[in-house]
VEXLUM-456327 format. One record per residue (C-alpha): residue number from 0; y, z, x. Coordinates in steps of 0.1 Angstrom, whole numbers, plus 5000, padded with zeros to 4 digits. Layout:
N
[node NUM; [Y; Z; X]]
...
//
This chain:
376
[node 0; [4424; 3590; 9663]]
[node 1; [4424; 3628; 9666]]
[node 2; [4445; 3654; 9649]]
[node 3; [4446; 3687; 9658]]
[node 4; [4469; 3722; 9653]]
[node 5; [4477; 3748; 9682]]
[node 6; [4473; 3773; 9658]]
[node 7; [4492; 3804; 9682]]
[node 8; [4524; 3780; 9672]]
[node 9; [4514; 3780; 9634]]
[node 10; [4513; 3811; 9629]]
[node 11; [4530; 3823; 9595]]
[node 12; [4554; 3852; 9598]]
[node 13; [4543; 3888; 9583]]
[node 14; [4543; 3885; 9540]]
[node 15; [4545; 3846; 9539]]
[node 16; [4511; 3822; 9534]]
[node 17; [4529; 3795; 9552]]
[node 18; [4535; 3789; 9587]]
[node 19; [4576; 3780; 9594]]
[node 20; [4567; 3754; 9623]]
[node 21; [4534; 3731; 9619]]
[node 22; [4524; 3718; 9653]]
[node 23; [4506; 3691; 9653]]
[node 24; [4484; 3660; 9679]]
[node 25; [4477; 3629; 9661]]
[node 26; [4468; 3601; 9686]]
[node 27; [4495; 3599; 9715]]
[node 28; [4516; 3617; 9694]]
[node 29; [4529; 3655; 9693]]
[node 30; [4546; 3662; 9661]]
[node 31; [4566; 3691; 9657]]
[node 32; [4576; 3699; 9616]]
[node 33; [4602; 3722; 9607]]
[node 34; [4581; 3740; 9576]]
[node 35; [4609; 3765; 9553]]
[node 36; [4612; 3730; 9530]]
[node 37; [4629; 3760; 9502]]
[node 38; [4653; 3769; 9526]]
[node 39; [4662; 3735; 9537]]
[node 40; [4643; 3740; 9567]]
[node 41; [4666; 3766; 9581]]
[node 42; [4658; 3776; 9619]]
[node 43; [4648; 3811; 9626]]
[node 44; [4638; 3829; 9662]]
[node 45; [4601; 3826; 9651]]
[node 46; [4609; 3788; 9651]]
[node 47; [4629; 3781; 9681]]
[node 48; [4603; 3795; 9699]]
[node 49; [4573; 3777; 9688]]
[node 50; [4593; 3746; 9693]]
[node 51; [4601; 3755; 9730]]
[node 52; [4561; 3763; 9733]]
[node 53; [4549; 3731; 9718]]
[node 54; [4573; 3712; 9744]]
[node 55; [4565; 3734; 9773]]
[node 56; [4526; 3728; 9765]]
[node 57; [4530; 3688; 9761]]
[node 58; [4555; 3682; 9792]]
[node 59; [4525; 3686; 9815]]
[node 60; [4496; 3669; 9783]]
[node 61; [4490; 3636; 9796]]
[node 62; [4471; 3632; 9761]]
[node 63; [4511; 3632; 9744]]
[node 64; [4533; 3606; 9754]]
[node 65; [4561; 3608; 9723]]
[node 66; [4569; 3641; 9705]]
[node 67; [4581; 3636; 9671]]
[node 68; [4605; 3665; 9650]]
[node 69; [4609; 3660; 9614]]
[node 70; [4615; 3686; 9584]]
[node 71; [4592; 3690; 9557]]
[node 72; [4605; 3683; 9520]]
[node 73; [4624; 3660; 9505]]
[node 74; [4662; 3677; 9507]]
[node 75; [4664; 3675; 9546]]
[node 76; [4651; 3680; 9583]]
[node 77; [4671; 3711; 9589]]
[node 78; [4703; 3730; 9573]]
[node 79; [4710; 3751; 9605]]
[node 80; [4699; 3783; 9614]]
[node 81; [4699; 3815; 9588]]
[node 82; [4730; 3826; 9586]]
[node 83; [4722; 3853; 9558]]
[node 84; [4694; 3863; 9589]]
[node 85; [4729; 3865; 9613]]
[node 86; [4752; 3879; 9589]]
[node 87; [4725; 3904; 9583]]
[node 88; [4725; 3914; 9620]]
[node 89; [4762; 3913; 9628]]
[node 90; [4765; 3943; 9603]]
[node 91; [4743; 3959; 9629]]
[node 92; [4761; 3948; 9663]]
[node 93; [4749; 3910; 9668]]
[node 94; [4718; 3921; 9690]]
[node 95; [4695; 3902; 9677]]
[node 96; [4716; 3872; 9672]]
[node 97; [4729; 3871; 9706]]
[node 98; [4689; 3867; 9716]]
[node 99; [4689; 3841; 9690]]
[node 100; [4712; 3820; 9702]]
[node 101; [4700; 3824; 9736]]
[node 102; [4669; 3806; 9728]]
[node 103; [4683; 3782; 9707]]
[node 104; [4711; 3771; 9733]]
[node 105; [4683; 3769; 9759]]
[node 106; [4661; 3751; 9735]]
[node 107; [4694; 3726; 9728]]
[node 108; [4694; 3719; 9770]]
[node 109; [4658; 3714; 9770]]
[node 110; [4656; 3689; 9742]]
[node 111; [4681; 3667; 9757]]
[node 112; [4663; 3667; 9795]]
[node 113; [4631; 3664; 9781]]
[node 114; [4611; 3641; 9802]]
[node 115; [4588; 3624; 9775]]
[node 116; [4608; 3605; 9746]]
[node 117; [4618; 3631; 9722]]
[node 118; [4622; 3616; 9683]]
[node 119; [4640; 3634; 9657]]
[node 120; [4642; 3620; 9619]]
[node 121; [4673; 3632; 9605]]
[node 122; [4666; 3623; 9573]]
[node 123; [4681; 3641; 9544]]
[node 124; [4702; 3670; 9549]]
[node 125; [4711; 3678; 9588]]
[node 126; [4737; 3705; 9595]]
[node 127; [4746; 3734; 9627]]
[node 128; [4711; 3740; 9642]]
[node 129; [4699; 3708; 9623]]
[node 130; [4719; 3687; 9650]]
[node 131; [4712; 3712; 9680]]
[node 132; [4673; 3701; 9677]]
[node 133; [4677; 3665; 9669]]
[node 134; [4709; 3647; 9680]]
[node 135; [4704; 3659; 9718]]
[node 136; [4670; 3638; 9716]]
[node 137; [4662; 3608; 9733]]
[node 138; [4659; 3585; 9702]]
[node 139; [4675; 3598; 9665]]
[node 140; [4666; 3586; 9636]]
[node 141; [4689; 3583; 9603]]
[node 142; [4681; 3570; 9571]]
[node 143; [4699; 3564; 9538]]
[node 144; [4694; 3596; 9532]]
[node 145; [4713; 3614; 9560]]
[node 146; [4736; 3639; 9554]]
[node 147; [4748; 3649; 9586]]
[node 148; [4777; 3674; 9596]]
[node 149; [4786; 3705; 9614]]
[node 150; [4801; 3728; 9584]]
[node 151; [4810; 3759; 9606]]
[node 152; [4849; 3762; 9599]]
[node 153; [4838; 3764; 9564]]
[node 154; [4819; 3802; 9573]]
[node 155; [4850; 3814; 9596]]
[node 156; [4826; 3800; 9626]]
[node 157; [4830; 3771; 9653]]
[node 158; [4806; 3745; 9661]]
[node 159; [4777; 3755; 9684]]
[node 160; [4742; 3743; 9693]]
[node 161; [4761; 3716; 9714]]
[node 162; [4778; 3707; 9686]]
[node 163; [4813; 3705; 9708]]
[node 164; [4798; 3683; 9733]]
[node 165; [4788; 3656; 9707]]
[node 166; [4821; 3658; 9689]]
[node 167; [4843; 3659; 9717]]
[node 168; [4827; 3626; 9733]]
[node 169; [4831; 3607; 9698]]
[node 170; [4852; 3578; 9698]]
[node 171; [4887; 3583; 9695]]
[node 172; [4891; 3615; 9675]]
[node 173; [4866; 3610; 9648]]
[node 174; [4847; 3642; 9663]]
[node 175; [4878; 3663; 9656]]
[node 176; [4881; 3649; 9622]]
[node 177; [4845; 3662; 9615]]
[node 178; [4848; 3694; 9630]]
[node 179; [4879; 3706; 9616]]
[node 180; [4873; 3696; 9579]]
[node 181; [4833; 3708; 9582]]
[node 182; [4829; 3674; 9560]]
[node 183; [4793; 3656; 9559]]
[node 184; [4787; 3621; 9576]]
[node 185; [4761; 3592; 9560]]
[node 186; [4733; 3580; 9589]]
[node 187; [4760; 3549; 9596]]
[node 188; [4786; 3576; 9605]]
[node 189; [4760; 3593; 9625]]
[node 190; [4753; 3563; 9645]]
[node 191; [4792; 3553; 9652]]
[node 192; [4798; 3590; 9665]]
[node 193; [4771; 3590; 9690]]
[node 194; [4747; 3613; 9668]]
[node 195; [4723; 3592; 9664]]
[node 196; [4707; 3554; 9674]]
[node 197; [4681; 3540; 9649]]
[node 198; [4687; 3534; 9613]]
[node 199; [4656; 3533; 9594]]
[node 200; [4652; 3531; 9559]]
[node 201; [4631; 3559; 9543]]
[node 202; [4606; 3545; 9527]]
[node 203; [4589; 3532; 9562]]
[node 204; [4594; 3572; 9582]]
[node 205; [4555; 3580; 9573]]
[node 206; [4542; 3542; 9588]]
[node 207; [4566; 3547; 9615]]
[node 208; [4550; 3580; 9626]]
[node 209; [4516; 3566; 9624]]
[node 210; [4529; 3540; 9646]]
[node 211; [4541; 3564; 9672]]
[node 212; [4509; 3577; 9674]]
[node 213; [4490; 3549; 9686]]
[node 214; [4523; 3526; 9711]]
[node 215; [4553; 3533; 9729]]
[node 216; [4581; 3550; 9711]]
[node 217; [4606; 3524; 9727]]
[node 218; [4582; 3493; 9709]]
[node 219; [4580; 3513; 9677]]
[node 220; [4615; 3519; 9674]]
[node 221; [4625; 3486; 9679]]
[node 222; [4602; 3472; 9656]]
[node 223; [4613; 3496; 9628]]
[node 224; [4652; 3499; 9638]]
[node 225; [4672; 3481; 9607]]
[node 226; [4708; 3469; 9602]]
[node 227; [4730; 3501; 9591]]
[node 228; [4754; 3496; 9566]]
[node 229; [4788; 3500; 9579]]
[node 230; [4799; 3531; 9587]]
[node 231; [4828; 3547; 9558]]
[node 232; [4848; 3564; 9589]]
[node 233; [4849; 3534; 9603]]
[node 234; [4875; 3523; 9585]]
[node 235; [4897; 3552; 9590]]
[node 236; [4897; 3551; 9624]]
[node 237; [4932; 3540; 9625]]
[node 238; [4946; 3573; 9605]]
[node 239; [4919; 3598; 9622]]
[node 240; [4927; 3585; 9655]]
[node 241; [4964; 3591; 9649]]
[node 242; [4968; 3621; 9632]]
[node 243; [4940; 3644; 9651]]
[node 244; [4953; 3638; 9682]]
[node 245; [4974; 3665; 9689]]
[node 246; [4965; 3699; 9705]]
[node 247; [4974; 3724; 9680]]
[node 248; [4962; 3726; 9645]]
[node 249; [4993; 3727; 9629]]
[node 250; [5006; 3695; 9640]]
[node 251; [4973; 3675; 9631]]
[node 252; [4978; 3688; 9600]]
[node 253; [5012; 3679; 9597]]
[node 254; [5003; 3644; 9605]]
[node 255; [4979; 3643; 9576]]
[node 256; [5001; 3656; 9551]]
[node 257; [5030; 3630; 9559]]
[node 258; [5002; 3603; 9563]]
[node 259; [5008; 3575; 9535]]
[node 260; [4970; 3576; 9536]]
[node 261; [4955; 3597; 9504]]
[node 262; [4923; 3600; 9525]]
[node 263; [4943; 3618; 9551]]
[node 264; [4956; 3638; 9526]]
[node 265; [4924; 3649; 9513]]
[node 266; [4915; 3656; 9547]]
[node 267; [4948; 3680; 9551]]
[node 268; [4934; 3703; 9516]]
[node 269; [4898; 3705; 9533]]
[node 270; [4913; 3717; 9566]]
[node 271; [4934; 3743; 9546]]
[node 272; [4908; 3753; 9532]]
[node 273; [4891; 3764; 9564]]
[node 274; [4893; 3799; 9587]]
[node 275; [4926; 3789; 9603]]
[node 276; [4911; 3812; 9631]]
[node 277; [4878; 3792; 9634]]
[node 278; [4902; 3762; 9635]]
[node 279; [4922; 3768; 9662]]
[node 280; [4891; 3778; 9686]]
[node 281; [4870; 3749; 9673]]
[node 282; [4901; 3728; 9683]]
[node 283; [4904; 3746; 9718]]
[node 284; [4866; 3741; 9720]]
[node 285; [4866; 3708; 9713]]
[node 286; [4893; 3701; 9740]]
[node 287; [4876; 3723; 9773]]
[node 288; [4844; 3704; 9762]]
[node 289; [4860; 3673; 9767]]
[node 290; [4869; 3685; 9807]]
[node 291; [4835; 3702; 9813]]
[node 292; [4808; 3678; 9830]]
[node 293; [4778; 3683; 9807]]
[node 294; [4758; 3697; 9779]]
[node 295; [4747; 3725; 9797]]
[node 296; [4785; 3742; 9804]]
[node 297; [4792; 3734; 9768]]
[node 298; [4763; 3755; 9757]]
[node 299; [4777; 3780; 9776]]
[node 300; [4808; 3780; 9765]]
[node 301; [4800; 3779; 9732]]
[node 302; [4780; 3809; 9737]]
[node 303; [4806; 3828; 9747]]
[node 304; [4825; 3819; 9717]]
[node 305; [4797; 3823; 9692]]
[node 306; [4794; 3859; 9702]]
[node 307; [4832; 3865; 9698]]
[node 308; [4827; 3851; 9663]]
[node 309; [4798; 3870; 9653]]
[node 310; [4824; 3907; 9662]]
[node 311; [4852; 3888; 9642]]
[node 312; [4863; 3897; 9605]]
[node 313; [4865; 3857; 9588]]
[node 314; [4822; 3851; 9597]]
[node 315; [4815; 3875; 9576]]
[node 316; [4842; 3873; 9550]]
[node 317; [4829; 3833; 9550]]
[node 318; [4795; 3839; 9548]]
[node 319; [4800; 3865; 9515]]
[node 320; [4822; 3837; 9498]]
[node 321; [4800; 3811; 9504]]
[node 322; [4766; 3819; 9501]]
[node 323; [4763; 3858; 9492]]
[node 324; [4786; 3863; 9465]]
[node 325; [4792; 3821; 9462]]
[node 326; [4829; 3832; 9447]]
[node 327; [4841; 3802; 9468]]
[node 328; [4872; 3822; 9479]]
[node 329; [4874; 3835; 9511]]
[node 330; [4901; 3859; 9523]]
[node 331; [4909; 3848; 9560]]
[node 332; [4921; 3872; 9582]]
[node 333; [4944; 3863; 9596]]
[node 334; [4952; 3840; 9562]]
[node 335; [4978; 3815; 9583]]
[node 336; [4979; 3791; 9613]]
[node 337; [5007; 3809; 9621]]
[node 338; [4997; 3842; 9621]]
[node 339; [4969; 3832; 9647]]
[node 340; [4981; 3838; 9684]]
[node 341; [4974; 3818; 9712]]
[node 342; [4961; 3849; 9733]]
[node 343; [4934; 3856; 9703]]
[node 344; [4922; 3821; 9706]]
[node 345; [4922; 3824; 9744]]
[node 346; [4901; 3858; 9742]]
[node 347; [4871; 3838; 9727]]
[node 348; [4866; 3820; 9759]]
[node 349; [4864; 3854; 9781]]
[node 350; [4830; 3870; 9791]]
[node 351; [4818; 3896; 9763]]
[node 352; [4813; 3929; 9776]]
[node 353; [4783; 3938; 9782]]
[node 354; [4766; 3907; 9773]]
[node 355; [4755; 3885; 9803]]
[node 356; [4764; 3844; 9798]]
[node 357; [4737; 3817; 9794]]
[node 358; [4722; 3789; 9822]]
[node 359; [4745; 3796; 9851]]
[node 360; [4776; 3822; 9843]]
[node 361; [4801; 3801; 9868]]
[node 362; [4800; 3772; 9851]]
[node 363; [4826; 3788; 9831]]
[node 364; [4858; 3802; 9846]]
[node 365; [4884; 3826; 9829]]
[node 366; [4907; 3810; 9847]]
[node 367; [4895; 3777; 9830]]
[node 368; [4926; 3751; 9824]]
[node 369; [4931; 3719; 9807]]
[node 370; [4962; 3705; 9798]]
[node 371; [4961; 3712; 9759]]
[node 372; [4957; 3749; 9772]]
[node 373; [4990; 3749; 9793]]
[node 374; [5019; 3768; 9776]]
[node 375; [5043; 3745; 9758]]
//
């Protein structure tokens, strides 16, 4: 068994002693570990790209049959890209950011077209960019450990990284349920939403790499796949289902404050809580994903929409109460459902001037119509 590093992918950014991506061979196996374990493994350009490098290098190894992506740590594979990094740069007009999510998008398409079996752990904490590089894999992972989710309506943002095309092909409306109240899912939840496919309990992650390295990933995974415990939402399919599926915000929320169910309830306070901007486009999002034929049209879509978010006053404002100034008490602009018109919604889906779409720009039309969209 060999193990070597490509050490132009390990390279560690200027002041730090450790590299942020470790590339690694072992065997038949090319492993690809996310290395900020004190940040949660947050993604940053530096690491998008050395992931993109490592795949482009092994499409074409016949030495790699499986690549493997897991975070190092023990609190998670990945908590999403740096949004202090963004927040940072949108004071400074989103350049760098837009460039970011360039890369990351593309990186998002490649993973899920890659032509060698692509294996993501998502063990421990997995959120935003955490699902972008793992859940549009071939086979993922979860564990008991999984805390998956896609918290963006929580920072006056809307699901990206493909994020919209997972949730909007969930059964029933469990996806909308999870993107509008920016809640956390177990491994089991993972699984019944279409996140993920293999439940494997923690404790056997280290054998089942080794075992990767040396036989198909299809055995492997069979051989380690266990019985996950059923899923929580599961049982509230019957409320979600109901009450999320209505085209406008305020009505879903209507439904779950008249619910009889105190679980739909709850849900009602954590959507209040949320940019009732971000909430209205995540809910548009999550609707044109549904009508678009495939990952790559979301992605560009969502770019689109990312960049309008970046300009807009509640990312910032939800990044200060959250994790600059942690005050947990963000001041929404606008601060009501109501206030929020359905031509400022619309204007997240036009081109940005001056900025030039992602993968192929006709994929998405201004003119682009589904039937939530229609004037009531």
């Amino acid at each position: 068994m060999t193990k070597s590093t490509a050490p132009e992918q390990t390279q560690a950014p200027a002041g730090s002693a450790e590299p942020e991506v470790l590339i690694e061979r072992t065997g038949h196996l090319g492993r690809i570990i996310l290395n900020r374990p004190r940040a949660i493994n947050a993604l940053t350009a530096a690491m998008v790209s050395a992931i993109r490098g490592a795949l482009d290098e092994w499409e074409h190894d016949d030495g790699v049959a499986t690549v493997l992506l897991s975070g190092a740590g023990e609190r998670g594979l990945c908590a999403g890209g740096d949004i202090v990094a963004i927040y940072r740069d949108a004071g400074n007009g989103g350049a760098a950011s837009a460039r970011f999510w360039a890369e990351e998008y593309e990186l998002n398409a490649r993973i899920s077209s890659y032509p060698k079996p692509y294996v993501a752990i998502m063990d421990g904490i997995v959120l935003g960019g955490g699902v972008g590089v793992s859940a549009h894999g071939r086979h993922r992972i979860v564990t008991e450990r999984t805390k998956v989710g896609m918290p963006e309506t929580g920072i006056g943002f809307v699901p990206d990284v493909g994020g919209t095309y997972l949730l909007s092909r969930a059964p029933g409306e469990l996806g909308t349920h999870a993107a509008l109240t920016a809640g956390t899912m177990t491994g089991a939840d993972a699984i019944l939403l279409g996140l993920a496919d293999v439940y494997v309990d923690s404790s056997r992650l280290e054998e089942l790499a080794a075992a990767l390295a040396e036989k198909p990933a299809g055995d492997v995974l069979r051989n380690f796949a266990g019985e996950a415990p059923e899923a929580p939402l599961a049982a509230a399919r019957h409320w979600i289902d109901e009450c999320y599926g209505h085209d406008d915000v305020e009505s879903i929320l209507d439904a779950l404050l008249r619910s009889g169910n105190r679980d739909a309830n709850s849900a009602a306070a954590a959507v209040q809580a949320k940019s009732p901007t971000a909430l209205k486009v995540t809910l548009q999002s999550l609707r044109r994903a549904r009508a678009l034929p495939d990952l790559v049209s979301v992605l560009a879509q969502e770019y689109r929409v990312s960049l309008h978010a970046l300009a807009a006053p509640d990312f910032a404002e939800g990044v200060r109460a959250q994790v600059i100034d942690k005050d947990r008490n963000p001041r929404w602009q606008p601060a009501s459902l109501q206030e929020v018109r359905r031509s400022d919604v619309d204007a997240y889906f036009e081109p940005v001037r001056g900025q030039t779409d992602i993968f192929t720009p006709e994929v998405i039309g201004t003119d682009f119509v589904t039937k939530s969209q229609e004037p009531k």
